[in-house]
C-alpha positions as CSV (number, residue, x, y, z in Angstrom):
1,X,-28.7,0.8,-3.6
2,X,-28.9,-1.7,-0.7
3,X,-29.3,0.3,2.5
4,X,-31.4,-2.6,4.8
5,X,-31.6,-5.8,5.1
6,X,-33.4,-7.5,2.1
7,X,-33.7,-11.3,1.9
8,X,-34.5,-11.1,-1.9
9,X,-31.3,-9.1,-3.0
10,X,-31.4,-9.2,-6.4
11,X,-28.0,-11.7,-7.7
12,X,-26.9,-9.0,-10.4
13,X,-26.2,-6.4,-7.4
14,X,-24.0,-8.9,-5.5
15,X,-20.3,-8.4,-6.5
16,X,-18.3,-11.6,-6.0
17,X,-15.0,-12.4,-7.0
18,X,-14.5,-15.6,-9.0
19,X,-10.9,-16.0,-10.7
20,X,-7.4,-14.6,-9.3
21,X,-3.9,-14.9,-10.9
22,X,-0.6,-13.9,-9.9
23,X,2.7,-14.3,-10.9
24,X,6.7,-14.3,-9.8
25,X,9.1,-14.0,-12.3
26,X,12.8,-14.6,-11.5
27,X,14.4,-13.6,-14.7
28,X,17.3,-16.2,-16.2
29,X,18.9,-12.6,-17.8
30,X,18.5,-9.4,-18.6
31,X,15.6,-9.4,-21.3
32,X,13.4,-10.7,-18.8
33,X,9.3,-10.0,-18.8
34,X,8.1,-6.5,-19.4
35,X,5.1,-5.3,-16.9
36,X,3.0,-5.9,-20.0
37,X,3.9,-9.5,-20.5
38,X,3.4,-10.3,-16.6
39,X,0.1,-8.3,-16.2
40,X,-1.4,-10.3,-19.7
41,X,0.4,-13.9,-17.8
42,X,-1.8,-13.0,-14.3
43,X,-4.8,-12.2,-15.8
44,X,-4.5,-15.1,-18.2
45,X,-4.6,-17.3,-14.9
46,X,-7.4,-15.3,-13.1
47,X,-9.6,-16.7,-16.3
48,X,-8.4,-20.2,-16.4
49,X,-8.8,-20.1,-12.3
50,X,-12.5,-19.0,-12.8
51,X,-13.1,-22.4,-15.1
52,X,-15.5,-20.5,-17.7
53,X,-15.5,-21.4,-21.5
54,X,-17.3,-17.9,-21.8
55,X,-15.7,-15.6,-19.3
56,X,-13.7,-13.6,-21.9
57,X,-16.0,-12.8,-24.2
58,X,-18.0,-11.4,-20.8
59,X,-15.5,-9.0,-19.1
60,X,-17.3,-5.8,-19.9
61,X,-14.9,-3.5,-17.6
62,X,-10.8,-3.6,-17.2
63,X,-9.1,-1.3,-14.7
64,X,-4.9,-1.0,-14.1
65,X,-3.6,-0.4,-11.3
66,X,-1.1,2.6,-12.8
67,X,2.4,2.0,-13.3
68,X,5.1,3.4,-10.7
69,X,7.2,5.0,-14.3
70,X,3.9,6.9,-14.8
71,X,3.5,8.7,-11.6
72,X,3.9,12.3,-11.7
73,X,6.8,12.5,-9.3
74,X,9.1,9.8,-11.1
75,X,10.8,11.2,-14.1
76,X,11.8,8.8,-17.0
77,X,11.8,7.9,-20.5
78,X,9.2,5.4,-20.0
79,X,6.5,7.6,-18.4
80,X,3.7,6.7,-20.7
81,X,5.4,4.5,-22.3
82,X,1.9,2.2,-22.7
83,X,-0.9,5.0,-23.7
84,X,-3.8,2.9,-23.1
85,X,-2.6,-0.4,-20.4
86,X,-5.9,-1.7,-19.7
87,X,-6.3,-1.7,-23.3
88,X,-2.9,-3.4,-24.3
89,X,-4.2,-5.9,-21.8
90,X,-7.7,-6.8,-22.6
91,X,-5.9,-6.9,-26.5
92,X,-3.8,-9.6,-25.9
93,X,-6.1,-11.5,-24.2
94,X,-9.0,-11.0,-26.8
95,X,-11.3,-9.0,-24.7
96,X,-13.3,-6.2,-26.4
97,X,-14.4,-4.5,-23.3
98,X,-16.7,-1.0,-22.9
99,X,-14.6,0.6,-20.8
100,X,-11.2,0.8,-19.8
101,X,-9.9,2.4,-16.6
102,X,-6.2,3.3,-15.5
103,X,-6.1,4.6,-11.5
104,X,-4.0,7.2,-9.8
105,X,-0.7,5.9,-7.7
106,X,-1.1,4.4,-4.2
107,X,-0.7,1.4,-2.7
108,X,-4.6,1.5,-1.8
109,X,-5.3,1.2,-5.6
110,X,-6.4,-2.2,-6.0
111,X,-8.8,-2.6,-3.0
112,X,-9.5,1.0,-4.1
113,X,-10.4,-0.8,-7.4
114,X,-12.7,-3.6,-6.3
115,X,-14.6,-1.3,-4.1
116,X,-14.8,1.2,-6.8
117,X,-16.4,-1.6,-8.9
118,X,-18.4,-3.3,-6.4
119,X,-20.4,-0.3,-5.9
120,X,-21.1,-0.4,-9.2
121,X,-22.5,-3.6,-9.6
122,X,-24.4,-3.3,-6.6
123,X,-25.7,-0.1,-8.2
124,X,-26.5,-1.9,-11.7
125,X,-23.4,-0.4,-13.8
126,X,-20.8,-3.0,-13.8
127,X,-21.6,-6.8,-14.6
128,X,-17.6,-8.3,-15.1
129,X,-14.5,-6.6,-14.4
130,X,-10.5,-7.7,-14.6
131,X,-8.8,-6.2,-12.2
132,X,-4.7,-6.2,-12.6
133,X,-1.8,-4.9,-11.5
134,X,2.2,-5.5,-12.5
135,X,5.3,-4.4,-12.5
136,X,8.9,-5.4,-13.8
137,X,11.0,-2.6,-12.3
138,X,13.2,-5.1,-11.6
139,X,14.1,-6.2,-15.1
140,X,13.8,-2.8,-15.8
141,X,16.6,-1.9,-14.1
142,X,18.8,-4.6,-14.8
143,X,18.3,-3.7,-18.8
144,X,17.9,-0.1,-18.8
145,X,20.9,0.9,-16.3
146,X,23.3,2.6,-17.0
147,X,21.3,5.6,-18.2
148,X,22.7,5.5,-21.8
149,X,20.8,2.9,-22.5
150,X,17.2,4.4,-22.2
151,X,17.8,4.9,-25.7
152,X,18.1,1.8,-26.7
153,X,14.9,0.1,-28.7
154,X,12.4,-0.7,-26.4
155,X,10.6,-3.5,-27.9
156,X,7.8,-4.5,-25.6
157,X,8.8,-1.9,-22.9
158,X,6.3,0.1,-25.0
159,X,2.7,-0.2,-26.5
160,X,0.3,2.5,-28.4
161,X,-3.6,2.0,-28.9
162,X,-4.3,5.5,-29.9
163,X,-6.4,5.7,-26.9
164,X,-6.6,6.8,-23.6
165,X,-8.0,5.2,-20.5
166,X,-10.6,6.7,-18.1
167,X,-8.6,8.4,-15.0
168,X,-10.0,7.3,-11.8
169,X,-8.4,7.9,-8.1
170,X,-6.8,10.7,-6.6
171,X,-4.0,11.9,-8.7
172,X,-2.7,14.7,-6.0
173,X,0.8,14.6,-5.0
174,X,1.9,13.0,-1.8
175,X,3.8,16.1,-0.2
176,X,4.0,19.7,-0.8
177,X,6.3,21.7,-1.7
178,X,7.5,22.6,1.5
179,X,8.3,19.2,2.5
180,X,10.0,17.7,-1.2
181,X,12.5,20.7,0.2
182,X,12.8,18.5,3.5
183,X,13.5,15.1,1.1
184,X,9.7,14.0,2.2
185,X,8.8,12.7,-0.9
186,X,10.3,9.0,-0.3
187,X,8.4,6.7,2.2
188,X,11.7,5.7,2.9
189,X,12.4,8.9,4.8
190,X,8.4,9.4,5.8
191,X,7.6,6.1,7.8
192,X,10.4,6.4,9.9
193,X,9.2,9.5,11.3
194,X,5.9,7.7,12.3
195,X,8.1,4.9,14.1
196,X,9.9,7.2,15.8
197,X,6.9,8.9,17.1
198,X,5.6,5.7,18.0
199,X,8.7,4.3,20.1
200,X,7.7,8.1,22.2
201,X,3.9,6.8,22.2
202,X,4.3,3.1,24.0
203,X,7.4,4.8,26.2
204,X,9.9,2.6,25.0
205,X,13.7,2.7,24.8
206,X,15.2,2.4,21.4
207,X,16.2,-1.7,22.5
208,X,13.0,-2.4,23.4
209,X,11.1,-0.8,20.7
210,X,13.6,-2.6,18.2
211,X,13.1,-5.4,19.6
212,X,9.7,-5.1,19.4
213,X,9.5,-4.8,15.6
214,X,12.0,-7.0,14.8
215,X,9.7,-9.6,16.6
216,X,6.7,-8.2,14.6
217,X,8.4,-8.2,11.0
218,X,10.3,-11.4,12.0
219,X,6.6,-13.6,12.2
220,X,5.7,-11.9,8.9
221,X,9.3,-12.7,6.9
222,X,8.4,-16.0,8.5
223,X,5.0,-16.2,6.0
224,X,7.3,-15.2,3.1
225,X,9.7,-17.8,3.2
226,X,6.6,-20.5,2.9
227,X,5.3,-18.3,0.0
228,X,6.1,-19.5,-3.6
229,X,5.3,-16.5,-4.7
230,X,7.6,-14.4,-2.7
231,X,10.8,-12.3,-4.2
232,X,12.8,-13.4,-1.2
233,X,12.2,-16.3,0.2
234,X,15.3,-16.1,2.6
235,X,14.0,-17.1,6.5
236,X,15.6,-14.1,8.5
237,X,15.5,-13.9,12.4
238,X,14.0,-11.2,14.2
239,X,17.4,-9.9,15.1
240,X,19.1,-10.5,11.8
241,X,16.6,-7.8,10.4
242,X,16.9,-4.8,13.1
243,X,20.8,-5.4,13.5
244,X,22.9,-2.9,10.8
245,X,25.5,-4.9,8.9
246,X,27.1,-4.4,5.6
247,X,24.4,-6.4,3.9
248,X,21.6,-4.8,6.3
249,X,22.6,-0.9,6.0
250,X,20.6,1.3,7.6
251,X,18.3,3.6,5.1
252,X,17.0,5.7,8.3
253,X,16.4,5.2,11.0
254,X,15.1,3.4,12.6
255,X,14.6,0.7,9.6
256,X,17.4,-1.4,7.7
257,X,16.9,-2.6,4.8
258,X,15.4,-5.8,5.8
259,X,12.6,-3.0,7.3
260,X,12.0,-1.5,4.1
261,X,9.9,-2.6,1.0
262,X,11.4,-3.5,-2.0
263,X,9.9,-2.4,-5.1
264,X,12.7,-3.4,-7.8
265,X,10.5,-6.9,-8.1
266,X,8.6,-8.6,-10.8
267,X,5.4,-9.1,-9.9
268,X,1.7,-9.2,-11.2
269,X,-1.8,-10.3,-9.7
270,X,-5.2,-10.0,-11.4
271,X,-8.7,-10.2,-10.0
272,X,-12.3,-11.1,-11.8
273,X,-15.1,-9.7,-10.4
274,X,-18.6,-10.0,-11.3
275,X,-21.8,-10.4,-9.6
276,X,-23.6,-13.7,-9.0
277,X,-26.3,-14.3,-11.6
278,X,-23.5,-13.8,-14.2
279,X,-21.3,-15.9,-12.4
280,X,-24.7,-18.7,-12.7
281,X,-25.2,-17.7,-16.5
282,X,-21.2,-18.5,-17.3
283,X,-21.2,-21.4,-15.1
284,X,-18.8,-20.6,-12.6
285,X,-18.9,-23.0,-9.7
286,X,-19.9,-21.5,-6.5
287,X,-16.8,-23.0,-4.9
288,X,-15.1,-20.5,-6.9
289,X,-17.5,-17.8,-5.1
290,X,-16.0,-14.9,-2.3
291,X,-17.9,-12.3,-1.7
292,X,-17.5,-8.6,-0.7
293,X,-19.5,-8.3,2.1
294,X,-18.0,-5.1,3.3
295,X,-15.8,-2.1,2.2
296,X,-14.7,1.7,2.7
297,X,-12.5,4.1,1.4
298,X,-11.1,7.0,3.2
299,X,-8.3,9.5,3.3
300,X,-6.4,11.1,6.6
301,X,-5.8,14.7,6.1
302,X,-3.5,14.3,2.4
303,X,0.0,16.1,4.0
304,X,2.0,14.2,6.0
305,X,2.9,18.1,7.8
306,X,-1.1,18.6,8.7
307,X,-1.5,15.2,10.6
308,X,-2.8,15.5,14.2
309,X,0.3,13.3,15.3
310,X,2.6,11.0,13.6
311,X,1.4,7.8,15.9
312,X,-2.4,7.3,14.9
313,X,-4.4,7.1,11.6
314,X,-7.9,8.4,12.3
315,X,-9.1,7.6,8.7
316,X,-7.9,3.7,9.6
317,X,-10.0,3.9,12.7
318,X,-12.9,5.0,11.1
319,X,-12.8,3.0,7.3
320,X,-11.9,-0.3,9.0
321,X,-14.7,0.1,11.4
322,X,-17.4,1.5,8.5
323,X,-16.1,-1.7,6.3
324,X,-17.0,-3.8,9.3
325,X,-19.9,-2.4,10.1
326,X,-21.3,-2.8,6.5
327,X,-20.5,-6.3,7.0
328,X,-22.2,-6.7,10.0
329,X,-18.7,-8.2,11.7
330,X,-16.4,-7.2,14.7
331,X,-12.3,-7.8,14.3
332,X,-12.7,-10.8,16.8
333,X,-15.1,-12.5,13.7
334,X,-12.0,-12.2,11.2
335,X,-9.8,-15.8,10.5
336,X,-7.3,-13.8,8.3
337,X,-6.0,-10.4,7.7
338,X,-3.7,-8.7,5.5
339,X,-2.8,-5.4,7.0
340,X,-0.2,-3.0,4.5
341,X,3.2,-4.1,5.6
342,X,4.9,-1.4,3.9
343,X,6.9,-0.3,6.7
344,X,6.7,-1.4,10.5
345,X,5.4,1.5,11.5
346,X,2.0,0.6,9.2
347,X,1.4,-2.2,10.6
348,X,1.4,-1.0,14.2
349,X,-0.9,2.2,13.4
350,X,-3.3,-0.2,11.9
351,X,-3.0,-3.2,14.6
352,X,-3.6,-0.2,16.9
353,X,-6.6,1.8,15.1
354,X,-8.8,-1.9,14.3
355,X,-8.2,-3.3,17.9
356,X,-6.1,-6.0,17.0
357,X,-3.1,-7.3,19.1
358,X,0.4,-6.8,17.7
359,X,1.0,-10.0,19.2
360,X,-2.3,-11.9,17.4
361,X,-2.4,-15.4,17.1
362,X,-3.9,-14.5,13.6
363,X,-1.1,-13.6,11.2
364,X,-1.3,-10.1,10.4
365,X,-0.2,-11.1,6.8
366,X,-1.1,-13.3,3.7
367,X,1.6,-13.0,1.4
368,X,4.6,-12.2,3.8
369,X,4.9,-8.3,3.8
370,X,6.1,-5.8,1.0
371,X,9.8,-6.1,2.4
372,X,9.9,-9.5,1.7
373,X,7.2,-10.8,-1.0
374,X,7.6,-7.6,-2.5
375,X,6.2,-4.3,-3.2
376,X,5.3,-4.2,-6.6
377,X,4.6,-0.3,-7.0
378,X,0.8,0.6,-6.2
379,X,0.2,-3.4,-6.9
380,X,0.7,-5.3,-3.8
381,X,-2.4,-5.3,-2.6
382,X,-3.7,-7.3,-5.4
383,X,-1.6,-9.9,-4.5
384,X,-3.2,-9.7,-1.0
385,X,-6.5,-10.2,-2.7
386,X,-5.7,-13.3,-4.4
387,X,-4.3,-15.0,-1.0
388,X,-7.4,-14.0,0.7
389,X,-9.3,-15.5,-2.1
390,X,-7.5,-18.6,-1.8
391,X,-7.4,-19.1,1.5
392,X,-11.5,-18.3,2.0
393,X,-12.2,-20.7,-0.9
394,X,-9.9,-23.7,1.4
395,X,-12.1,-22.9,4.9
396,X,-15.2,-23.3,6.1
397,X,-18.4,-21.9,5.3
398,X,-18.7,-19.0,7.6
399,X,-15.0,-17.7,7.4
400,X,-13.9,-14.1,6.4
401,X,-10.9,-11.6,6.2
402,X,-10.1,-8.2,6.0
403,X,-7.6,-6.1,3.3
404,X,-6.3,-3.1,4.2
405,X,-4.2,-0.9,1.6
406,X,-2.6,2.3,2.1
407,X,-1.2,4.8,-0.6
408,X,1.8,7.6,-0.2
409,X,2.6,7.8,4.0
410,X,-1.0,6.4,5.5
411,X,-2.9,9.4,3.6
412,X,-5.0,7.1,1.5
413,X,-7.0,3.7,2.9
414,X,-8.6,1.1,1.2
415,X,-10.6,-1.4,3.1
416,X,-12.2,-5.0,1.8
417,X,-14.2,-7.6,4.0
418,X,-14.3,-10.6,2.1
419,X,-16.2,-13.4,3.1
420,X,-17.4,-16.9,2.0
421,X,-21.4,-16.4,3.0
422,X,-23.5,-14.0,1.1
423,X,-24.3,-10.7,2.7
424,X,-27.9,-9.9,3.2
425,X,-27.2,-5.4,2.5
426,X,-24.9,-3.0,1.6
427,X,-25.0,-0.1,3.2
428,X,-23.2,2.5,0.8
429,X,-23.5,5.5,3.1
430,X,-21.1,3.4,5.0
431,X,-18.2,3.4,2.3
432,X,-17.4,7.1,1.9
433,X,-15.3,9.5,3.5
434,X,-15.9,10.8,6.5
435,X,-16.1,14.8,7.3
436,X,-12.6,16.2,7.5
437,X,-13.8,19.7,8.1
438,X,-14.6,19.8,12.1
439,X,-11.1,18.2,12.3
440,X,-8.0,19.6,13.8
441,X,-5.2,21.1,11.4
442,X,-2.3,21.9,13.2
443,X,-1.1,25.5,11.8
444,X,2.0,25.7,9.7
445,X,4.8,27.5,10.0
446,X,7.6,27.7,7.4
447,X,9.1,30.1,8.8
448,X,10.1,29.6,12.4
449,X,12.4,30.8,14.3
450,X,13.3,31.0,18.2
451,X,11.9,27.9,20.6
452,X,10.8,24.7,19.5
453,X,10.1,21.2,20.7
454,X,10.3,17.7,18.5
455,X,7.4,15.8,17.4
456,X,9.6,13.1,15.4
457,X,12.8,12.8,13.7
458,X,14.5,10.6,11.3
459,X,18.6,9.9,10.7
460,X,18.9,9.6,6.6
461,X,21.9,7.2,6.1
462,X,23.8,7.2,3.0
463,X,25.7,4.2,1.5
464,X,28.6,3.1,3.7
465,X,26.1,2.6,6.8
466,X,27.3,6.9,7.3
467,X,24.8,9.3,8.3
468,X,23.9,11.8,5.6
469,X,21.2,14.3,6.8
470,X,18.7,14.8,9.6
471,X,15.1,15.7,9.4
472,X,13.3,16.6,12.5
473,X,9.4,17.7,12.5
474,X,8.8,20.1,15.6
475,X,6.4,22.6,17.2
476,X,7.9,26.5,17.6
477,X,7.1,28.6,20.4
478,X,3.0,29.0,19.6
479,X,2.5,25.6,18.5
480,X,3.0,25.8,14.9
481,X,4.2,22.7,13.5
482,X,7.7,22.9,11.4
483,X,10.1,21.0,9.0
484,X,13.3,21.2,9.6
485,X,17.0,20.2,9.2
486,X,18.7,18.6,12.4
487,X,22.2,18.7,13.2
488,X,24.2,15.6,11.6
489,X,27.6,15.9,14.2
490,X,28.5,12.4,15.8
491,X,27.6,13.7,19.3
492,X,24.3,14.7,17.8
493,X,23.5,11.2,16.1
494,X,24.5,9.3,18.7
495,X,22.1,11.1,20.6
496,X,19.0,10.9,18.2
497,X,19.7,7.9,18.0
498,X,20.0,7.0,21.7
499,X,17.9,4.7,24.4
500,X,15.8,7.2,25.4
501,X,13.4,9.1,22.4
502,X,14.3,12.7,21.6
503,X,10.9,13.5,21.1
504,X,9.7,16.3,23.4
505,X,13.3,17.8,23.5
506,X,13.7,21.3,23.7
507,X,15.9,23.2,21.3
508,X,16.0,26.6,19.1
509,X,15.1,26.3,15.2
510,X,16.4,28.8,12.8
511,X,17.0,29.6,9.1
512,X,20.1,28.8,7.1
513,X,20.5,28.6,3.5
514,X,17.1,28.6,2.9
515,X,16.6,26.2,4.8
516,X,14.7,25.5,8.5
517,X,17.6,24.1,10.5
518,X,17.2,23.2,14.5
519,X,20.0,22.6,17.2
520,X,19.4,21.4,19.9
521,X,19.9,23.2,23.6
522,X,23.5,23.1,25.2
């Protein structure tokens, strides 16, 4: 472990990445690629892209980024479908590799996967690791809808080794109980509450606050339309994706579906890393060289109903500025970043928590943003990776970016400074998490009844552009926090969804069908 400065850091405990592959595939029909097929095609090029004759036969580690079918919330026919994916992998490409590793859902999970394996080549365990990620969900459902035919044959949609992977990540569910009652279980209906917060936090009126991230999303569909690797590659104005139209129906508010990622894609990206006297014994140029110089991993508090607020991310703040930190940078040294463009409302927590103006000259994405290059399950950020690669490898000598990944509704953060100059330490004490235990928990109340104030809100829209339900997050009469049902009458939309925020108004919550339901005061 490198905790000071040390001139003569020894090469094998300096993790570099030296090969990255990713692939787009528009199926001509209905048998289109299975995630299999598109994870073996990435990695495939993250080989070829590293130029080594001997590189396979050298891969000691592979780690998945785990399927969205195999996450314990989703329930399907093809959960566990593969038994063994980094295994079905490194088979079809000829690798026979010590160990294989499969990681726990979140879109964190592949810069959760380099700085997992970084630390352990730094600390003398790993030597060279693929990293990939896929999905197909896209041809998935264009073959396996309607239902009936799940039980069709499968052919390549499944795979058996007789093993099993090594489980790494946090495998904990994204909500509790409490709140899957409330419909929180969709980040759909989750980041909308942290907008809507937000808009109360900068004092804005609904117009200017739409405005404001239709301005912000509109520079970053911008990058996807250049991008050959996008899913949609369709230029879109700024107003085109806040304004609610047949074709743009709102999924709650505040976001339309241009607002939201799309995760019905086919996409895969794969990553090599290694450290840098392997990368000299295989004869990998050094052009091909970026380095890790800095990285963190932390968690906010895990429930979306124990946050401190719903307009800051104190596990951003801290991560991003530890990852820094290690790589002895500030965010004004950064040429490129890729911040988790999940949702608007992720973007602007981050922008916000790292220092960085929402209005940077530096694009605040690589690829183009999940809602419009795709959000390929808990792979995106892999795809991230391999831009930053790219781009580093194309600029000068002293350049470097920052990856920042986030799983379920900002609860998990994954932080990578990549940079093309070696880094002279790694400070590991820098990469953990931080102490949760001296931090604030607002108390819960499941239960409430009498007074209460809103914290956020969201208006779920069904199909039709027609309101469906309401969900409002609140305080009661001694502060307890609360989930609750909100009214879903016209006069009552229209006013949720009004120029000035609802947050802060006053009303009385109660129970109703076993449900928490809150009205507001005549």
């Amino acid at each position: 472990m490198y905790n000071q400065p040390t001139p003569d850091m020894l090469e094998s405990n300096i993790p570099i990445l030296v090969g990255v592959g990713q692939i787009t595939d528009h199926p001509q029909n209905e048998e289109g690629r299975t995630p299999l097929e598109l994870m073996v095609s990435s990695a495939q090029k993250a080989v070829s892209d590293a130029g080594a004759p001997g590189l396979v036969n050298a891969i000691t580690d592979v780690s998945a980024c785990g399927l969205t079918v195999d996450a314990d919330l989703v329930k399907t026919p093809f959960k566990k479908a593969y038994d063994n994916v980094p295994k079905l992998v490194a088979n079809q490409l000829g690798i026979e590799a010590s160990r294989y590793y499969y990681a726990a859902p979140g879109g964190n999970t592949p810069q959760y996967l380099v700085n997992y394996h970084a630390r352990r080549i730094i600390e003398g365990h790993d030597e060279t690791v693929l990293l990939v990620a896929g999905e197909a969900l896209h041809n998935m459902f264009q073959r396996f809808t309607p239902w009936y035919k799940l039980f069709t044959p499968w052919k390549g949609w499944r795979g058996k080794t007789g093993s099993t992977p090594l489980s790494i990540g946090d495998n904990r569910p994204g909500s509790t109980p409490h709140e899957d009652q409330y419909k929180l279980t969709l980040p759909s209906k989750v980041y909308p509450l942290f907008e809507n917060a937000l808009q109360a936090h900068y004092g804005r009126s609904a117009s200017d606050h739409h405005q404001h991230i239709g301005k912000l999303f509109g520079k970053i569909n911008k990058i996807a339309s250049n991008n050959p690797y996008a899913w949609f590659q369709t230029p879109r104005s700024s107003e085109e994706l806040i304004t609610q139209t047949d074709k743009n129906r709102m999924i709650a508010y505040p976001y339309t579906k241009y607002l939201n990622s799309i995760i019905k894609v086919n996409q895969s990206a794969s990553v090599i890393l290694t450290n840098v006297a392997q990368a000299r014994k295989l004869g990998i140029s050094s052009d091909k060289w970026v380095y890790l110089s800095g990285f963190a991993d932390q968690n906010d508090h895990w429930y979306v109903s124990q946050r401190e607020n719903y307009h800051s991310s104190p596990a951003i703040r801290s991560a991003g500025k530890r990852a820094l930190q290690m790589a002895h940078k500030s965010i004004d040294d950064l040429e490129f970043f890729d911040l988790y463009s999940c949702f608007p409302s992720a973007v602007q927590i981050a922008c916000d928590e790292l220092s960085i103006a929402h209005d940077d000259t530096r694009d605040l994405s690589l690829t183009g943003g999940l809602p419009y290059f795709g959000g390929p399950g808990n792979g995106y950020a892999m795809h991230a990776i391999v831009e930053m690669v790219n781009r580093l490898r194309e600029s000068n000598s002293n350049s470097s970016g920052l990856v920042n990944a986030n799983g379920w509704y900002l609860t998990k953060h994954s932080f990578g400074v990549y940079s093309n100059s070696a880094p002279t330490s790694y400070d590991l004490n820098l990469a953990g998490q931080r102490d949760l235990s001296k931090e604030k928990v607002p108390t819960f109340n499941e239960n409430p009844k009498g007074k209460a104030k809103i914290e956020t809100f969201t208006v779920i829209y069904g199909k039709g552009n027609v309101p469906k339900s309401t969900v409002i997050i609140g305080r009661d009469s001694d502060n307890k926090r609360f989930i609750s049902q909100g009214p879903t009458d016209a006069e009552s939309v229209a006013m949720m969804q009004g120029e000035q925020s609802i947050v802060g108004r006053q009303g009385h919550v109660f129970k109703a069908r076993k449900k928490n339901r809150f009205e507001f005061e005549s």
